[in-house]
C-alpha positions in Angstrom: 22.6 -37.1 -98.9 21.1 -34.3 -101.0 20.6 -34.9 -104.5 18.1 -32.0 -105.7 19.2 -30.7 -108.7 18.3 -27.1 -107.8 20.6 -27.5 -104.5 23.5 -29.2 -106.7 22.7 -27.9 -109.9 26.2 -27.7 -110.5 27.2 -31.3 -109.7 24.4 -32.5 -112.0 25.8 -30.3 -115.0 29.2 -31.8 -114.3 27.3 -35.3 -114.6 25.6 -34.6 -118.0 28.8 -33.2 -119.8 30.7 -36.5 -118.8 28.0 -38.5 -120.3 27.7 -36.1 -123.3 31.3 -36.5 -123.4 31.0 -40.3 -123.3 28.9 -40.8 -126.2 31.6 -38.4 -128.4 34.6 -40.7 -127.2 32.6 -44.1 -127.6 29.4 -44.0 -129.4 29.9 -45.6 -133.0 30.1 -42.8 -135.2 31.8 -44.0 -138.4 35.5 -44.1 -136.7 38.0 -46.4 -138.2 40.7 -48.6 -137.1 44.3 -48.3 -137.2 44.7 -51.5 -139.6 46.8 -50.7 -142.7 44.5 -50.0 -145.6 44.7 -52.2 -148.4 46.8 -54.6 -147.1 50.1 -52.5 -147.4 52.9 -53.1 -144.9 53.3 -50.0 -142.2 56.7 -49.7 -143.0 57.0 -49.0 -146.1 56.9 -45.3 -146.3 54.9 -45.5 -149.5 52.1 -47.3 -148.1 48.7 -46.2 -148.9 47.0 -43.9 -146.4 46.2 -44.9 -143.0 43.2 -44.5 -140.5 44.5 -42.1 -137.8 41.1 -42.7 -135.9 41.5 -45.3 -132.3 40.6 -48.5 -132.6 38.0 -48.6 -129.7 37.2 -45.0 -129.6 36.5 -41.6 -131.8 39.4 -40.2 -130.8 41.9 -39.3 -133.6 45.6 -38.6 -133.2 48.1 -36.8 -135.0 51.6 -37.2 -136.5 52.9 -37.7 -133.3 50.9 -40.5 -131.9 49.7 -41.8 -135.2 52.7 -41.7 -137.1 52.9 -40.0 -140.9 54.8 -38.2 -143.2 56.1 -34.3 -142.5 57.2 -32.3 -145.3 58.8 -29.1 -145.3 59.7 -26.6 -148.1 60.4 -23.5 -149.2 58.3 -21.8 -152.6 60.2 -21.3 -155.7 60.6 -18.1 -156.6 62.4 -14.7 -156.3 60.5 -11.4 -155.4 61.7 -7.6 -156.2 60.8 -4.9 -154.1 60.6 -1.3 -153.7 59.7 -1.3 -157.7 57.7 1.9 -159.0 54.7 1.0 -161.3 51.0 1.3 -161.9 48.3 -0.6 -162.6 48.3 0.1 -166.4 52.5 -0.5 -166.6 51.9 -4.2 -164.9 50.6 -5.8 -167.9 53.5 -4.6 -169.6 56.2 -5.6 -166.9 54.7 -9.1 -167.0 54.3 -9.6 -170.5 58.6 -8.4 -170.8 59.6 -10.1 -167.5 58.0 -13.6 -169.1 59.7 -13.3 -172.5 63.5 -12.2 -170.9 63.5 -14.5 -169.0 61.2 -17.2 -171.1 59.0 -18.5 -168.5 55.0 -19.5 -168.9 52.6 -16.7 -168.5 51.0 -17.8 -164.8 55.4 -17.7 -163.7 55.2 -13.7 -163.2 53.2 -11.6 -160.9 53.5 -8.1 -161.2 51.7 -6.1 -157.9 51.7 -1.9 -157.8 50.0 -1.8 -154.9 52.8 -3.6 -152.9 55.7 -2.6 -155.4 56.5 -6.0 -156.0 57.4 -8.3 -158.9 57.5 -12.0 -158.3 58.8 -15.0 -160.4 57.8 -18.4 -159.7 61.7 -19.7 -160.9 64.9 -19.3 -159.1 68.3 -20.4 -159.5 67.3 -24.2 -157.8 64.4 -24.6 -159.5 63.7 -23.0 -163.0 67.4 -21.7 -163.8 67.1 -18.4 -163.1 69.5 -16.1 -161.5 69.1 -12.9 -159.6 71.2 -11.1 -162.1 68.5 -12.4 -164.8 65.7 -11.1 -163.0 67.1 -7.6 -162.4 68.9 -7.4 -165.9 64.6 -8.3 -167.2 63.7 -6.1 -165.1 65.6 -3.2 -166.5 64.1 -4.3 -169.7 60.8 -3.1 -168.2 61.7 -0.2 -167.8 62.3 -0.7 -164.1 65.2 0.8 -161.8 66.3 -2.6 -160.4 69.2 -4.3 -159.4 70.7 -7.7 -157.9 70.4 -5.8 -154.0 66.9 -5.2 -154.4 65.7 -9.1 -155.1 65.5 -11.7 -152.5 65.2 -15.2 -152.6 61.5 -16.2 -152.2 57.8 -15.0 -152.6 55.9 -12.9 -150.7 53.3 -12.8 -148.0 50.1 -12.9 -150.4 51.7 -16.0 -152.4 52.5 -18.2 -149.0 49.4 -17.6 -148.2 47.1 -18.5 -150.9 49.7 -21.6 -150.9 48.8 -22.7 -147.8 45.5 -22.0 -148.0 45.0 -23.9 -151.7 47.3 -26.7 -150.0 44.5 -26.9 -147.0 41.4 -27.2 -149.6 43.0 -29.7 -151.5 44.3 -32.0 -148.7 40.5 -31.6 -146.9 38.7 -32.2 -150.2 41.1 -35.4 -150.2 39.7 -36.9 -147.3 43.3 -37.0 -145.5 42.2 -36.3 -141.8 44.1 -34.4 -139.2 46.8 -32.8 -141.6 47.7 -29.5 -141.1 49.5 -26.7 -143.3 51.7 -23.8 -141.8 54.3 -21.3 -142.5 56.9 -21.4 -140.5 60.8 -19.4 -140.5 64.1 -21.1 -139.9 66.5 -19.0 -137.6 68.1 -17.7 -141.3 65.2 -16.2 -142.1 64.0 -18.9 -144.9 60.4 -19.2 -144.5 58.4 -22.3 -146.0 55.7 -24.9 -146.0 55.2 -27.1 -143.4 52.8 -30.0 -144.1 51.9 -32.7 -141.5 49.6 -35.7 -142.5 49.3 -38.3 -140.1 48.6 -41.9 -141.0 50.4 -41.6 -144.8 53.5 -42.5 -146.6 56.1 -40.1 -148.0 55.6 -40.8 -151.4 51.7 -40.5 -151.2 51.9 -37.1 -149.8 54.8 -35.9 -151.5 52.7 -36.5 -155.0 49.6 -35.0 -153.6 51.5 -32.1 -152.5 54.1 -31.3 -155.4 52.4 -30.9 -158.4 51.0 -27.4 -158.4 47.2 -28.9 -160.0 47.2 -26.4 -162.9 44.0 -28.3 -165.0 43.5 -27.1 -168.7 41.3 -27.6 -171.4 43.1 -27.6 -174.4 41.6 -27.7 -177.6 43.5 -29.8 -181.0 42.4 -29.6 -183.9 44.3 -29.3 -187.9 44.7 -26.3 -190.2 45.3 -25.9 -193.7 48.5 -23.8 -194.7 50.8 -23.9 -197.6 53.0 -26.9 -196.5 49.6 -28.9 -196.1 47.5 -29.7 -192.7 49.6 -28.9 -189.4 48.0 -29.5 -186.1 47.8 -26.8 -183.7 46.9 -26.8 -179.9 45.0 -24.0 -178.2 43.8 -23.4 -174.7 39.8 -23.3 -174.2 38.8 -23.5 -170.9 41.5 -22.8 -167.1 40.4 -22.9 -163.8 39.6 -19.4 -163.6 36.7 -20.0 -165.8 35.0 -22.4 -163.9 32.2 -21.9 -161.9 30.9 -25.5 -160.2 32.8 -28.6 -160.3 30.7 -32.1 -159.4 31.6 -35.1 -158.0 34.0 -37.6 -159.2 32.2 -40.4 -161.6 33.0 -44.1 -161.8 32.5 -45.5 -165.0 29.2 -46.9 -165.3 28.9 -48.2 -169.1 25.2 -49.5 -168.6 24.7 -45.3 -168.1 26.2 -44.1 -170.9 28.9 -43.3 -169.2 32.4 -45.7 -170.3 35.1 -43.5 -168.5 35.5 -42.2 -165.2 34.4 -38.6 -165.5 33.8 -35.0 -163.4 31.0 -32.3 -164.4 32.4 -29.4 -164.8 30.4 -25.8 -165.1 31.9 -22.8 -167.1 31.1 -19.1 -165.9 28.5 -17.0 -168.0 31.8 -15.1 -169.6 33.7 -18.0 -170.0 30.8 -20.6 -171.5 30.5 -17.5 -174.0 34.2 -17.8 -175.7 34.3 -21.6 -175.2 31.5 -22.1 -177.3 32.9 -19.8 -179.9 36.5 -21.5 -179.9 34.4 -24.9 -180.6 32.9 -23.3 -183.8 35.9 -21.6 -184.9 38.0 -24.7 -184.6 35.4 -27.3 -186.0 34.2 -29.0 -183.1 30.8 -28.1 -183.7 30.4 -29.8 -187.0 27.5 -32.3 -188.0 28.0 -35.7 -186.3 30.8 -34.7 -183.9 34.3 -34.8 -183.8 37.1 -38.1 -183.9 40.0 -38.4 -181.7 40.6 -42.2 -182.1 44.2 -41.6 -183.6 45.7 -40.2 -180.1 48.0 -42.3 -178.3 47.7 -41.7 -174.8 51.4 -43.3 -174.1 53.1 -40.6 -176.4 53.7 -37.2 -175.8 51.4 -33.9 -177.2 54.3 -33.5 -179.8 55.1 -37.0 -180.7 50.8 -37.1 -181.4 51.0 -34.0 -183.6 53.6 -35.4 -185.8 52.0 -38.8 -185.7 49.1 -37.0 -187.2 50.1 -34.8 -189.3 51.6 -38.0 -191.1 48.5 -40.2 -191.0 46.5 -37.5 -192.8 43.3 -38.6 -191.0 41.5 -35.3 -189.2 40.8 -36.0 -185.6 39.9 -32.8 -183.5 40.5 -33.8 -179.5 39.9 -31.8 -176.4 42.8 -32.7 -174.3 42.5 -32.7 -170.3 45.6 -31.6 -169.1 46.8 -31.3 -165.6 50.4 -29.6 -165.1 51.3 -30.0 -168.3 50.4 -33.6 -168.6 47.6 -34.9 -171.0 45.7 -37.5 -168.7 43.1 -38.1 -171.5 42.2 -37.2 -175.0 38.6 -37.3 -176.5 36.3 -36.0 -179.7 33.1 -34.6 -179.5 29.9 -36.5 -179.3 27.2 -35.1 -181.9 24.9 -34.3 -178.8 27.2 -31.7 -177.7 28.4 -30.5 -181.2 24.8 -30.0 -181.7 24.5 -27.2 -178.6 27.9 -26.2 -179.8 26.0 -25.3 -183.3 22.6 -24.1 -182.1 23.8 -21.9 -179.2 22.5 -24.1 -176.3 26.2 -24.9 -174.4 26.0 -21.1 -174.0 22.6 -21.4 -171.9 23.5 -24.6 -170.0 27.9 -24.7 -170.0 28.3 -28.3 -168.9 30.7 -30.5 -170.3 32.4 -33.6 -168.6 35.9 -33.9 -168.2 37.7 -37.2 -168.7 40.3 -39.8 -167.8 41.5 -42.9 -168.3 40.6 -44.1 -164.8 39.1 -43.1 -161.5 42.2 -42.1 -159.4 43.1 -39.3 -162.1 39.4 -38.1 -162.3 39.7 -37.7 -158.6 42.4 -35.5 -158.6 41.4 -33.6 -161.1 38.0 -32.9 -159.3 40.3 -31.6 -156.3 42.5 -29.7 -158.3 39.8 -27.9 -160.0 37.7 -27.3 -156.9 40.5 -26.3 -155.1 42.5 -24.2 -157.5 46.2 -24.1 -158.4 49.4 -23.3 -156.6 51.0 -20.0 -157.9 54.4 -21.9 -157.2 55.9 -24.9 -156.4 57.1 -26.5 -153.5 60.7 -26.8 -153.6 61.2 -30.1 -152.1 63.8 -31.9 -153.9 66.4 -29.1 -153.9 66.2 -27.9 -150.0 63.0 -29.7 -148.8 63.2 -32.3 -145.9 61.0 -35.0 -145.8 60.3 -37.2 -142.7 58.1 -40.4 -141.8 57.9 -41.3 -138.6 56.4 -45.1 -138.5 52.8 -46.2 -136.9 54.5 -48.9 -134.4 56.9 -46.1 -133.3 54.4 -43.5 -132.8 52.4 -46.1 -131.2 54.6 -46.6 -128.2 53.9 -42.7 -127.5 50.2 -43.2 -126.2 50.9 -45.9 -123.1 53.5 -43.7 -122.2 51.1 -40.6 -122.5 48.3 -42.3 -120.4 51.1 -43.5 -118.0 52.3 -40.1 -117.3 48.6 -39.0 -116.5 48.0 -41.5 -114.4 51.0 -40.2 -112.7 50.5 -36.7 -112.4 46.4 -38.0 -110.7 48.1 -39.9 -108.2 50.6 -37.1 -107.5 48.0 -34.4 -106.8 45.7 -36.8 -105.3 48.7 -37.8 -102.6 49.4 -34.1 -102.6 45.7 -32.9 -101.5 45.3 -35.7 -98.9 48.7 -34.6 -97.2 47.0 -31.1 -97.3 43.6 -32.1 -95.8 43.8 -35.4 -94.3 40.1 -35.8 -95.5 38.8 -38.1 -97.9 35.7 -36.4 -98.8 37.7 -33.4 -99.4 40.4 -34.8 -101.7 38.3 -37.0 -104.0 35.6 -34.6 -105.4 38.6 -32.5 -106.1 40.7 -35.4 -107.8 37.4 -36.4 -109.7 36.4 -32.9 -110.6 39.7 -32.7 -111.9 39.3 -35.6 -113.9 36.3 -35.1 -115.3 37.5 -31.8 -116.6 40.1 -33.8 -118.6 37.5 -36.3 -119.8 35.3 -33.3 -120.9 38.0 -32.1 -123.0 38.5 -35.9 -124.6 35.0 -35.6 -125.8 35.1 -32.1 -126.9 38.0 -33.4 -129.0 36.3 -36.8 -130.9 33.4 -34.7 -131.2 34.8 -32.2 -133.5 37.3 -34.3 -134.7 40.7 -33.0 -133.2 43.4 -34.8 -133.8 46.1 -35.3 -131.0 49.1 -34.2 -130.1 51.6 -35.3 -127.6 51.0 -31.2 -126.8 47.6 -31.2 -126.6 48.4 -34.5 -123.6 50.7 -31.9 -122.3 48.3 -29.6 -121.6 45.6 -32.2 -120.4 47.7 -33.1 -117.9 48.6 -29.6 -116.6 44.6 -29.4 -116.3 44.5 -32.0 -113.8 46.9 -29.3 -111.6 45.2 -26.2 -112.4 42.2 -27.6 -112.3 42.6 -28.8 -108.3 44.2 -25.2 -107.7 41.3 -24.0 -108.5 39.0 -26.1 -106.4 41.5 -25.5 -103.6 41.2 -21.7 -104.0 37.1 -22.1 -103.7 37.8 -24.2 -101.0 
């Protein structure tokens, strides 16, 4: 028998993808197990996250075969169209939209260029009806009625929502989820988001919280009924330019919470650094915040402080609303507050009480924020299907393509009555599918019962092929 490569150049090139393809599938490349992590039971649909990886390969699989959490649901919001503005009215419809209807300033979009107004609030979720909306709108000055506003957001929003939700559930390490947009038959359309391997209540955390991170400045002034205590926001994620990496506490380091760099922009390190001086935190020696209590509310603090009579000036980390931690400032950074310096080197380190928080944060602010929120508890569904079920998928999978081999194998021999016709197709065939299992560990796909589908109707088209060479 001929072996030359040049004669079956081809044959050898089939021969050096399989083993290519055997190295992706077997070769030890950091894959885990499908053990339950931390010890938490797999059917408890809060359990901690799961590896979706194959015990004894780098295959991963996917909701499917892996088992997981689904969750699907709609954005809040309401959106008018076929409104008349320009750029310079927006300002002004957003600033009159927000006070009608007394919502936060990041609940109102206003585009001319589309003709659109949005509100992140609707009758489920915020208390606002469509007759509020258009009657606000009319107090913009704009021709609108209840017909001309529908229930949702538009186009631009859904997709920076999946697209924020993608960033922030990659930067989180969860492998093999996926984010889409999908339409009931209605006409609804909303979020779908699959994460294999994790419990309901993990992702529906990680997901519902829109990740809106602040820096918010407190700090006391003098008036005529004595010191009051006022709160002011110094620093959003539109002003940030790098975010590091998530910090442990290391106290032999000088560093005694779990902490994340974060890097202003030129513009933004500007005005921070003047907000410091203005408000006192760049005074000799640094600021105190030891009278905060993390386990009371922003208001409850302010009152509790305003009674003590002892000054503390805090920069406050909050994330949706929520103070996570509360801290003074050190003389070091007081002092580049004073001399100018923060301006040439805007670092600062935000803070929280421990290393799950920090975490998040670091995602949140690398990722950005959701313009809305996912409406989940009003008309979202939430599903988890469990590991062990999901598990009895895969036999069944490698059963059925074990069937469909035979069945074109018996099917070719019928046809040719010739061994050494049939089985180089049958293995070509195969190999084809193999190819496809290494293309998949190597770049870390993970399967469907969909993509099986479709290696199994390889094994067919793949022979027809052959057959029409042949």
């Amino acid at each position: 028998m001929n072996v030359g490569f040049r004669e079956n150049w081809r044959v050898w090139l089939l021969v050096i993808f399989v083993l290519v393809s055997t190295v992706a599938v077997f070769a030890p490349l950091g894959g885990g197990s499908d053990a339950p992590v931390n010890g938490t039971n797999e059917t408890n649909d809060t359990a901690a996250t799961r590896s979706t990886a194959s015990e004894y390969t780098n295959l991963r699989f996917g909701l499917r075969l892996a088992g997981g959490t689904e969750v699907q649901a709609p954005l809040v919001g309401m959106t008018a169209e076929n409104q008349e503005f320009d750029r310079n009215e927006a300002d002004e419809i957003r600033s009159t939209v927000q006070a009608e209807l007394d919502l936060s300033p990041g609940d109102v979009r206003a585009a001319p260029q589309t003709g659109t107004v949005e509100v992140f609030a609707d009758r489920f979720a915020g208390n606002v009806t469509r007759a509020e909306f258009a009657a606000a709108l009319r107090a913009a000055g704009l021709s609108a009625s209840e017909e001309d506003i529908r229930m949702g957001v538009t186009a631009s929003t859904r997709q920076d929502t999946v697209e924020v939700l993608d960033n922030r559930i990659s930067q989180s390490g969860l492998s093999g989820a996926t984010v889409t947009q999908r339409a009931s038959p209605g006409g609804q359309r909303f979020i779908s988001v699959e994460v294999p391997g994790a419990g309901r209540q993990r992702v529906v955390d990680f997901i519902g919280d829109r990740g809106q991170v602040e820096t918010v400045a407190l700090y006391p002034v003098d008036t005529d009924n004595g010191t009051e205590y006022r709160t002011t926001t110094v620093a959003t994620q539109d002003d940030i330019d790098n975010v590091g990496n998530a910090q442990r506490a290391r106290p032999d380091q000088n560093r005694p919470r779990p902490s994340v760099s974060v890097t202003l922009t030129d513009a933004a390190a500007s005005e921070f650094q003047a907000d410091m001086q203005e408000y006192g935190f760049a005074q000799q020696g640094g600021t105190r915040c030891r009278e905060y209590d993390s386990n009371a509310t922003l208001d409850e603090n302010v009152e509790q402080l305003e009674e003590s009579g002892v000054e503390n000036r805090c920069l406050l980390t909050v994330r949706d609303g929520e103070v996570v931690f509360a801290a003074g400032v050190d003389p070091d950074l007081a002092r580049s507050f004073r001399s100018g310096q923060f301006e040439e080197d805007p670092v600062y380190q935000s803070v929280a009480n421990d290393f799950e928080q920090v975490r998040e944060l670091e995602i949140n602010l690398k990722t950005g924020a959701l313009e809305t929120d996912l409406d989940i508890q009003n008309r979202g569904r939430t599903s988890y299907l469990q590991p062990s079920l999901a598990q009895q998928f895969k036999p069944l999978s490698v059963l059925t393509g074990a069937a469909a081999v035979l069945a074109v194998s018996l099917m070719i021999f019928l046809r040719y009555r010739r061994p050494d016709v049939a089985a180089p197709m049958i293995l070509t065939a195969a190999a084809e599918v193999y190819i496809l299992l290494g293309f998949a560990a190597a770049v870390g796909l993970p399967l469907e019962l969909s993509h099986i589908a479709g290696f199994i109707a390889v094994i067919g088209t793949g022979v027809d092929d052959l057959v029409i060479i042949a």
